[in-house]
N, C-alpha and C positions, 0 to 999 in steps of 0.2 A: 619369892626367890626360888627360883630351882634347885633339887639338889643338887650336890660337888658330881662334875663330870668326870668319870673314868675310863681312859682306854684298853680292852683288852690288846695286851703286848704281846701275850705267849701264852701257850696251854703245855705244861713241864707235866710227864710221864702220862698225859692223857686223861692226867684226873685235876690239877692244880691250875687255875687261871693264876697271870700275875697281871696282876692293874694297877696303869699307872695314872697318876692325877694331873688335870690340867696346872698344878701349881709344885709338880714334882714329885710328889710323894708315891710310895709302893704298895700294896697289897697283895698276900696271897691267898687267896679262898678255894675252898672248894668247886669245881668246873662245873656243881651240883647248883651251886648260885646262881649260876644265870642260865640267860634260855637256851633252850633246845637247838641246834644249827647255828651256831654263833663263832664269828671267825675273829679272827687276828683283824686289829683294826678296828673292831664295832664301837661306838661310841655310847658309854652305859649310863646309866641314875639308881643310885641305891633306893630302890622302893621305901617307904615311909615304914617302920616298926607297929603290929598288930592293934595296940590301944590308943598310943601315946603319938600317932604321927610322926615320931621321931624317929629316923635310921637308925637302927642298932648292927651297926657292923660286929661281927667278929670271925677274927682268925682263924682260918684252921677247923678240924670237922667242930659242925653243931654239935651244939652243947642241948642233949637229948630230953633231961631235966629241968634246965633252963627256963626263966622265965621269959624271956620272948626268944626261942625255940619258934619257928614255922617251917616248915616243909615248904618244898618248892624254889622259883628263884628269891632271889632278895635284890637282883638287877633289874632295869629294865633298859633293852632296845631303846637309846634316841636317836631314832630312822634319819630324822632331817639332819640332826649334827652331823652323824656317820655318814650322808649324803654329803655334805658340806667338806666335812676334813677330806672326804676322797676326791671330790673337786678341785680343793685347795693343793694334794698331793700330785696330782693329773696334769695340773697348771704349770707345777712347780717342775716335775721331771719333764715336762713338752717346751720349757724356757732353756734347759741344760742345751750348753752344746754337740753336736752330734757328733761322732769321728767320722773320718774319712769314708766315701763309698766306692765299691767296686775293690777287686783285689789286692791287697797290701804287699810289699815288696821291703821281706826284713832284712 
C-alpha cells in the first residue's frame, strides 16, 4: 500500500510548507522536508523512516537529538499523481463556462 498522499497547498513566510491530505487533514513542516523546486500543487509521499520502514512525521523544526532525526527531504515527488490531479484540474476549469467575448457594455 502506498504511503498517505499529500498536497503541497501553500509555502507561509517561505520557509513552512502546509500539506494537506487526500482524507483532509493538515500538516505544517518545515519547507526543508521536501524537495528542492517544488511548487503549490505537487503531489507528495512521506518517505519511509531510517530503520523501521515506517514514516515518522513530525511537526515543526527537526528534532536534532532525535532518534529518527535525518537530514534532507522526508517527501517525496509523486510525478504521475501531480500529472494526474493537474489533468483532472485542466478538465475541470476548460468544462466551466466562459463569459461573454468581445467588448462588454456596463
Amino acid at each position: 500500500m502506498p504511503a498517505p498522499l499529500w498536497i503541497l497547498d501553500r509555502i507561509e513566510d517561505g520557509a513552512i510548507a502546509i500539506l494537506l491530505s487526500d482524507d483532509g487533514g493538515e500538516r505544517q513542516v518545515p519547507l526543508s522536508y521536501l524537495p528542492s523546486g517544488i511548487r503549490e500543487g505537487a503531489a507528495l509521499r512521506e518517505k519511509p523512516g531510517p530503520s523501521d520502514g515506517v514514516p515518522h512525521h513530525q511537526e515543526g523544526p527537526p528534532d536534532r537529538d532525535g532518534p529518527h532525526h535525518r537530514e534532507g527531504p522526508r517527501y517525496i515527488l509523486d510525478q504521475e499523481e501531480t500529472e494526474r490531479l493537474q489533468d483532472e484540474a485542466r478538465k475541470l476549469r476548460d468544462s466551466l463556462p466562459r463569459g461573454p467575448s468581445g467588448p462588454l457594455s456596463l
